[in-house]
C-alpha positions in Angstrom: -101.0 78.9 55.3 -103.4 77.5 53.0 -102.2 73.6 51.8 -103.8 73.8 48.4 -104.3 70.4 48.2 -106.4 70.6 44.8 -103.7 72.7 42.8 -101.5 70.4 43.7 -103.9 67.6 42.6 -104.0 69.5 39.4 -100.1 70.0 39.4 -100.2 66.4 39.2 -102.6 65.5 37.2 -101.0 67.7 34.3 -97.1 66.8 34.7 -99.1 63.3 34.5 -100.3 64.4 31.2 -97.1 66.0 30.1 -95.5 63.0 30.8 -97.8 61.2 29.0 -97.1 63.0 26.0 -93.3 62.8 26.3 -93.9 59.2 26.2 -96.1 59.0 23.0 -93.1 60.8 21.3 -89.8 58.9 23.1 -91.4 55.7 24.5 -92.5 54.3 27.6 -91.2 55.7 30.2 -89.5 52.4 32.4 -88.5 54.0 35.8 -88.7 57.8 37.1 -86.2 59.4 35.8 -87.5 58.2 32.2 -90.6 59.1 33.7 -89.3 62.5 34.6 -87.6 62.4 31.4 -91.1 62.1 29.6 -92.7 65.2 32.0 -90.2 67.4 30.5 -89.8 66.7 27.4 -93.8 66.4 26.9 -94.2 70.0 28.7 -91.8 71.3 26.0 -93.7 69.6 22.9 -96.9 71.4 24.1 -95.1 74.5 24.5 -94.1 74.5 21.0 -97.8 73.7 19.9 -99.2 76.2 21.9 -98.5 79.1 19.2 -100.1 77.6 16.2 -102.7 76.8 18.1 -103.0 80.1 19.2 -102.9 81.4 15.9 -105.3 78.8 14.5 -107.7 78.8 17.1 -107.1 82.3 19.4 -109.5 81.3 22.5 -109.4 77.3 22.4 -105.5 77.0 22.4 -105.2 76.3 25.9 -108.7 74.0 25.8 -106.9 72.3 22.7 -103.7 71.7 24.4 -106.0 70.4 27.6 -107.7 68.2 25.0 -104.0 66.3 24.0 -103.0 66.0 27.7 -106.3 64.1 28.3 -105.4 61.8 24.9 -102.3 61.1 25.4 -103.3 59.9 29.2 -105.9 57.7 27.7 -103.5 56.8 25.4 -100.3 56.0 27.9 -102.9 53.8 29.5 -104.4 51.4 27.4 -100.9 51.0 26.3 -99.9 49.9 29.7 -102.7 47.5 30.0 -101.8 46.2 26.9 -98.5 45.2 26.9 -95.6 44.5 29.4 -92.8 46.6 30.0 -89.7 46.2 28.3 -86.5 45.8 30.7 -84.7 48.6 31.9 -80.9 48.8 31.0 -79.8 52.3 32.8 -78.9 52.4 36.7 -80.8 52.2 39.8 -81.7 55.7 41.0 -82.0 54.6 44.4 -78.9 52.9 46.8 -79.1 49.5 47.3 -77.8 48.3 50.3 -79.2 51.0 52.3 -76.0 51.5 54.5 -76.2 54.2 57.3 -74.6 56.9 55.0 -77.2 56.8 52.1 -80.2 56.7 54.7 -78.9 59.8 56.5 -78.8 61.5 52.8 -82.7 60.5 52.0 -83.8 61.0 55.0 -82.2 65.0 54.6 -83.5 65.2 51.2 -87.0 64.2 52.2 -86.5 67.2 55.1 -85.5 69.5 52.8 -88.3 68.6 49.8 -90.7 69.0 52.8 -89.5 72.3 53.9 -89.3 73.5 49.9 -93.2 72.7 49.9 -94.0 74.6 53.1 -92.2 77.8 51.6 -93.5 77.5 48.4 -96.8 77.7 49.7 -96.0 80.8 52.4 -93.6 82.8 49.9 -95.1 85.0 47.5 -94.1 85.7 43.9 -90.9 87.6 43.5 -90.1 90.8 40.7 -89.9 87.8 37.5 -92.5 85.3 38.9 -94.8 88.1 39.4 -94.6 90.7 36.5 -93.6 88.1 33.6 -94.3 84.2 34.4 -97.5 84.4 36.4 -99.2 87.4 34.9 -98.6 86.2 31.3 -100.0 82.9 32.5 -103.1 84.8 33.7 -103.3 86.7 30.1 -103.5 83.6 28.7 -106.0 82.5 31.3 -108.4 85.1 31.0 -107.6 85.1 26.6 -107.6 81.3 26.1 -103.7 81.6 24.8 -101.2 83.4 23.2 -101.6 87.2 21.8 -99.1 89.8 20.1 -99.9 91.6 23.4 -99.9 90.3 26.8 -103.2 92.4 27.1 -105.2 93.3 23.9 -105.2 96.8 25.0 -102.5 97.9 27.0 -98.9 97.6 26.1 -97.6 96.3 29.6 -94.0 95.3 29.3 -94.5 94.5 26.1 -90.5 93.5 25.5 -91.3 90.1 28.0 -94.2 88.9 25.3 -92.1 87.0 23.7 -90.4 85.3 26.1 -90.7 81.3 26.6 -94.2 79.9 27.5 -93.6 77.0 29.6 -93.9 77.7 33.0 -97.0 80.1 32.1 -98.5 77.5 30.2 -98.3 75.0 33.0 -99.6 77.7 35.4 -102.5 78.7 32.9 -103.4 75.0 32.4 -103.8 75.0 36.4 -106.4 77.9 36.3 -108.4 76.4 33.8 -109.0 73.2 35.6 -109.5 75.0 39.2 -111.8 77.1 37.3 -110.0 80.6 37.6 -107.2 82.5 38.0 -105.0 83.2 41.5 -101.6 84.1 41.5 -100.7 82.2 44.9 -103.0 79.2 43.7 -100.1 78.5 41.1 -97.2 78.5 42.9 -97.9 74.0 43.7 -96.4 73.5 39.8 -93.2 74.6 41.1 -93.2 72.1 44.0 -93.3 69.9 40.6 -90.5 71.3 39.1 -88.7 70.4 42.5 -88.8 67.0 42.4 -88.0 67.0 38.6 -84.8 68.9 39.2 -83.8 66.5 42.0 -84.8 63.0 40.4 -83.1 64.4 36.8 -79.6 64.8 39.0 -79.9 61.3 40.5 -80.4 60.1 36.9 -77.4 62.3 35.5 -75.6 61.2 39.3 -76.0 57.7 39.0 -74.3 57.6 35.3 -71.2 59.3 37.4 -70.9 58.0 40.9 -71.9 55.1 42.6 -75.4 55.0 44.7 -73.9 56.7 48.1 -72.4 59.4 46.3 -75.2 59.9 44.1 -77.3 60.8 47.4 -74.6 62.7 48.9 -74.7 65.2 45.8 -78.5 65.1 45.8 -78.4 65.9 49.7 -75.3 68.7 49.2 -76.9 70.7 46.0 -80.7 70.7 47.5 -78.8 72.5 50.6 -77.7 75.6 48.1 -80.0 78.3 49.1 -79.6 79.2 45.3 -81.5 75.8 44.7 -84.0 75.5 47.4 -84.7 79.1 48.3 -84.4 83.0 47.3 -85.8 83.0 43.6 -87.3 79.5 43.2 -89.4 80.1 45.9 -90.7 83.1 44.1 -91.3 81.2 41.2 -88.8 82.2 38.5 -88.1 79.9 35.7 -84.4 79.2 36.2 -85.4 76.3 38.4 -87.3 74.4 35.3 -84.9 75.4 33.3 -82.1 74.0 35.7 -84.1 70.8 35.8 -84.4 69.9 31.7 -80.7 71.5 31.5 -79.8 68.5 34.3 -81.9 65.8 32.6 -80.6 66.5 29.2 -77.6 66.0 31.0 -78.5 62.9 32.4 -79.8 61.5 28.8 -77.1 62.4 26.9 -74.6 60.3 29.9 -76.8 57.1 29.1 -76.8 58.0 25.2 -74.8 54.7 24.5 -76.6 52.3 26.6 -79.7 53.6 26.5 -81.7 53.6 23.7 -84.9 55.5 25.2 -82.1 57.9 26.2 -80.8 58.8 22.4 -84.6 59.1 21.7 -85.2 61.8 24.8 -82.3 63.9 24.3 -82.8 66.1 21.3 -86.9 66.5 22.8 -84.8 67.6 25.9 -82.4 69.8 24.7 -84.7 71.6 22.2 -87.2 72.1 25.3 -85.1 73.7 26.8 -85.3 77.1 24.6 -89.0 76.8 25.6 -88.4 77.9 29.3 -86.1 80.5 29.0 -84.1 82.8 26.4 -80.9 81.5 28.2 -82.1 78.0 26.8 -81.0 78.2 23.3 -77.3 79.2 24.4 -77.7 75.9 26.3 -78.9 74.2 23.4 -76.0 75.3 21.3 -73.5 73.8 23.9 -74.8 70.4 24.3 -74.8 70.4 20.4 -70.9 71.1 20.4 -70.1 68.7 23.4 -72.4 65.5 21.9 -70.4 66.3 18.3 -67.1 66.3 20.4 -67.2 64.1 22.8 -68.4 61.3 19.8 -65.8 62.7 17.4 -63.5 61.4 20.3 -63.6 58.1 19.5 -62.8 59.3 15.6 -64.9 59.1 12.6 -66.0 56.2 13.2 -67.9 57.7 16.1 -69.3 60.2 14.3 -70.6 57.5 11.6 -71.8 55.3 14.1 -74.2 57.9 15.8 -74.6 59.9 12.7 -78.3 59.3 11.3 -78.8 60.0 15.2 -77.5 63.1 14.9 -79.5 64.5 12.3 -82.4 63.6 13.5 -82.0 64.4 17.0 -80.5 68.3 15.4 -83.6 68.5 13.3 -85.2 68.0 16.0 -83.7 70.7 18.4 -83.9 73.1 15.3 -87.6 72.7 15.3 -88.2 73.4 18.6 -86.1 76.3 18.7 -87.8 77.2 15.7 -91.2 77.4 17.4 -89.7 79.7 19.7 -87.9 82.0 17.4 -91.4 81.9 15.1 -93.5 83.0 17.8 -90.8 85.9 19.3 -90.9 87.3 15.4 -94.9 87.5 15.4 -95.1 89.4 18.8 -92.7 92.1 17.6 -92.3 93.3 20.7 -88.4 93.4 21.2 -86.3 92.7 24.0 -85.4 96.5 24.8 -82.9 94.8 27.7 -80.2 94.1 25.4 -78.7 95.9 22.2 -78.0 94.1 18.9 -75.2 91.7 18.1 -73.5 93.6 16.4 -70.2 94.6 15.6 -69.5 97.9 17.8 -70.5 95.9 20.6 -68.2 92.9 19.6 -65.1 95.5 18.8 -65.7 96.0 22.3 -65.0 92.4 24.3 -61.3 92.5 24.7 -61.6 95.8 27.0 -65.3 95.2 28.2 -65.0 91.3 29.1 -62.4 90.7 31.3 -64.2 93.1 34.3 -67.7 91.5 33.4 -66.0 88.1 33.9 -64.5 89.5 37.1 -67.7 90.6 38.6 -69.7 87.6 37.5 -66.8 85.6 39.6 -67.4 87.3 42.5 -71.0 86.4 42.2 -70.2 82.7 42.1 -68.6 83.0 45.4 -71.8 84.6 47.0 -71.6 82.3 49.7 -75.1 83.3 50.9 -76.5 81.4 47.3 -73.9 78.5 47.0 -72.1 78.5 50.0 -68.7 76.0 49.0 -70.0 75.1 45.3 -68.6 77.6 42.7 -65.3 78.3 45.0 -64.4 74.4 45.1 -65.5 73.8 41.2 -62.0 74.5 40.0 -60.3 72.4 42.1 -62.8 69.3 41.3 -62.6 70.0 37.4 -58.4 70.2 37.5 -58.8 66.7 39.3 -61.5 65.4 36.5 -59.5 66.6 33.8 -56.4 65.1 34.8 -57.6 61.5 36.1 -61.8 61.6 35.1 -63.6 60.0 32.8 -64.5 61.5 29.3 -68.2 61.7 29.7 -66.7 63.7 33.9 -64.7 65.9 31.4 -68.0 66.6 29.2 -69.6 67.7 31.9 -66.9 70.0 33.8 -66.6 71.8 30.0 -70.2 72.1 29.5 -70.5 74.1 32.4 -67.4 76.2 31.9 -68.8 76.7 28.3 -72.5 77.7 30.0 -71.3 80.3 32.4 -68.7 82.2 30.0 -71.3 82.2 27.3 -74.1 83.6 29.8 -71.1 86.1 31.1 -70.4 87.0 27.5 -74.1 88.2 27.6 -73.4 91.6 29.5 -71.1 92.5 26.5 -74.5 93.6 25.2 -76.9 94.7 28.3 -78.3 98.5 27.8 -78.3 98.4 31.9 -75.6 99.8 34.6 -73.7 96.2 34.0 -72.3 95.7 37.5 -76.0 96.5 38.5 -77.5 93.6 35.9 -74.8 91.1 37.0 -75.4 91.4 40.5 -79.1 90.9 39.3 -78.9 88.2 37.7 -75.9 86.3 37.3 -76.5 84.0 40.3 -79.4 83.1 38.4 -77.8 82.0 35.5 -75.2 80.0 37.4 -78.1 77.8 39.2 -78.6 76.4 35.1 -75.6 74.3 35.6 -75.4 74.3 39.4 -76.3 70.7 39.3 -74.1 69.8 37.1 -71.2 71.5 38.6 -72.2 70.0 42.2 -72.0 66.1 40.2 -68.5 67.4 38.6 -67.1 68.3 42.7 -68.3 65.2 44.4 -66.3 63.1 41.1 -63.8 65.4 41.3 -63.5 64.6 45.3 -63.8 60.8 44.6 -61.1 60.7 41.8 -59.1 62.7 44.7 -59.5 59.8 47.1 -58.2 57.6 44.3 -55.2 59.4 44.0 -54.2 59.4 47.6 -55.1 55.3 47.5 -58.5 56.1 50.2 -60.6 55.0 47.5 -59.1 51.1 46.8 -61.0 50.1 50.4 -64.0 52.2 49.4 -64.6 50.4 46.5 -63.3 47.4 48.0 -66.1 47.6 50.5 -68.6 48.2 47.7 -67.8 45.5 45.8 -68.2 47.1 42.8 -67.5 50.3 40.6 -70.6 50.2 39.0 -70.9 53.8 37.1 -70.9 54.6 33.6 -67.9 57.0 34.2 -65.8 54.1 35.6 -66.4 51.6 32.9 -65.8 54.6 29.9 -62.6 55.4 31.8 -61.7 51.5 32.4 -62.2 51.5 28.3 -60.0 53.7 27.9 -57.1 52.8 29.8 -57.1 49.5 28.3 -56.9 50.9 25.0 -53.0 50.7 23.5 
């Protein structure tokens, strides 16, 4: 096995310069998970850039792009040297004390981050990481960025042209600084993507449970082999995708107390139909849940937050504008699916309830989630009953995310117990870290039920979360 120690140098050196970016458009970042906050949101902005660019300027889109990674690094800086950093007002991503519980957890998620790296590094691309993400990213390579085709002449698979450009972006970038292409001298960005996903759930963790349970989550949902093996290691997208769906999550939790946090979320949820199709459904769902979990506390809720709103939608529509724009100019359509349209829809009540069916039996695949999707009910019963609003956000959302990606086989032109059994645990892992956040709630508002909990948190001294104070809040109100 070869270590690639200077594509992961690269890696680096690039989510470096993404975050950069992120920064110059949400602020300075003030700990890592604003940090990692910055990465993905940045990665997104470029991704939107890249087609004008590569309309503009056809072989210098990916040098341009190069050009305002290097900027914005000078840029993030000089600003550091020249001013101090302003206080941090979100919670500690890491447990403090260091009791033996919490140890045991890092000390398993530093195993497992470990053994993620190894594999990356000895596992070869898979079917999606070979034929659309890395071979796009090597068109682009070899053509300096985007094109109608992803080889001027040859139609090859022309229907996945037009599908996001993140993760090839960030694995062209790599080949132009290493000074060619290799499809297993890529495969360090998604090491990257790794630790984004797992320091975005201690951000959206930490706004749920205190600092022990945080870790426990983090240690349980980085033991899914759906997380930390199977596709991920053959570089699919679902992983990034899984990791700005988390820290939009994680954003939109510190909304109210965090003020770099209202400035990261729309960047974050409109990046995320930048690194897959599946994004935009995503994006319409956090849209809903932000509108209704604010309209909660009445209109004046909605007043409070609304100039925020409109930008941070304008925002979102932009990006998901970019994506939509550059789709239209490759006219190469998805052949995979047929229209919207209404023989399909006249269709649901008879054709839905056995797609839900199968995609259920999916979830239970133990062999990808083991206890995860078969205990999710039970924990989002518990956080509906006696959770927080923001615990209740978060169980919907992801009830929301996997009907609406179920509702999808309504219109697939394949054998559709064949493209669920495909796919479907894919889709699931978008939300999987969400979900796992909602269980380990769920079990600690099932301790305080059964009275367990009062010498718990009597112990800790504290409840500490942003879930206990809304919920505190709210059963004081009359």
């Amino acid at each position: 096995m070869t270590l690639r120690l200077p594509e992961l140098a690269i890696a680096g050196v690039l989510a470096g310069g993404f975050a950069a970016a992120g920064e110059a458009l949400i602020g300075r970042a003030r700990s890592i998970v604003s940090w990692n906050d910055s990465f993905l949101a940045g990665l997104g902005v470029c991704t939107a850039l890249l087609f004008p660019l590569s309309v503009l300027a056809p072989r210098s889109a990916l040098t341009i792009v190069l050009v305002i990674l290097g900027a914005a690094i000078l840029f993030a800086v000089g600003r550091r040297f020249g001013t101090a950093p302003p206080a941090a007002n979100i919670p500690r991503p890491l447990p403090e004390p260091r009791d033996a519980l919490s140890l045991t957890c890092i000390l398993a998620v530093a195993l497992m981050i470990a053994c993620f790296a190894v594999l990356n590094l000895r596992f070869p691309f898979s079917w999606d990481g070979f034929q659309i993400w890395a071979t796009k990213a090597m068109s682009m390579h070899h053509e300096g960025g985007l094109r109608p085709r992803m080889f001027p002449d040859a139609d090859y698979e022309g229907r996945v042209v037009g599908y996001p450009n993140a993760v090839p972006l960030y694995e062209a970038l790599l080949s132009v600084l290493r000074g060619g292409f290799a499809f297993e001298a890529v495969k360090p960005i998604f090491l990257v993507f790794y630790l984004s996903l797992s320091i975005a759930f201690l951000g959206l963790a930490r706004a749920i449970l205190p600092e022990r349970g945080a870790l426990l989550a983090l240690a349980l949902l980085l033991a899914m082999p759906g997380i930390s093996r199977i596709h991920n290691l053959g570089g699919y997208a679902d992983m990034p995708l899984a990791a700005a769906v988390t820290a939009a999550a994680g954003a939109c939790a510190r909304w109210r107390p965090d003020a770099r946090a209202r400035r990261a979320a729309p960047w974050l949820i409109g990046s995320l139909a930048l690194i897959k199709n599946e994004g935009v459904l995503l994006a319409g769902v956090f849209a809903v849940l932000i509108v209704a979990f604010l309209a909660a506390d009445g209109a004046a809720g909605l007043r409070a937050d609304g100039k925020r709103l409109v930008r941070g939608g304008a925002i979102v529509a932009s990006l998901c504008l970019a994506q939509a724009l550059y789709v239209r100019w490759t006219n190469n359509p998805d052949t995979t699916y047929a229209p919207i349209d209404w023989a399909h829809l006249s269709q649901a009540p008879r054709a839905l309830p056995p797609i839900f069916g199968l995609c259920i039996r999916e979830l239970l695949d133990a062999d990808y989630w083991i206890f995860l999707w078969a205990a999710f009910p039970i924990a989002a019963i518990v956080v509906a009953a006696r959770g927080s609003r923001l615990e209740r956000v978060l169980a919907a959302g992801c009830v929301l995310v996997l009907g609406g990606e179920a509702a999808i086989y309504l219109f697939t032109t394949w054998d559709v117990p064949t493209h669920i059994q495909s796919s479907y645990t894919r889709l699931a892992e978008h939300v999987a870290p969400i979900a796992m956040v909602v269980l380990v709630a769920g079990a600690r508002r099932g301790l305080i039920l059964t009275g367990a909990r009062r010498g718990i948190d009597a112990k800790e001294n504290r409840s500490g979360t942003l879930a206990d104070q809304q919920l505190e809040v709210a059963r004081q109100k009359p």
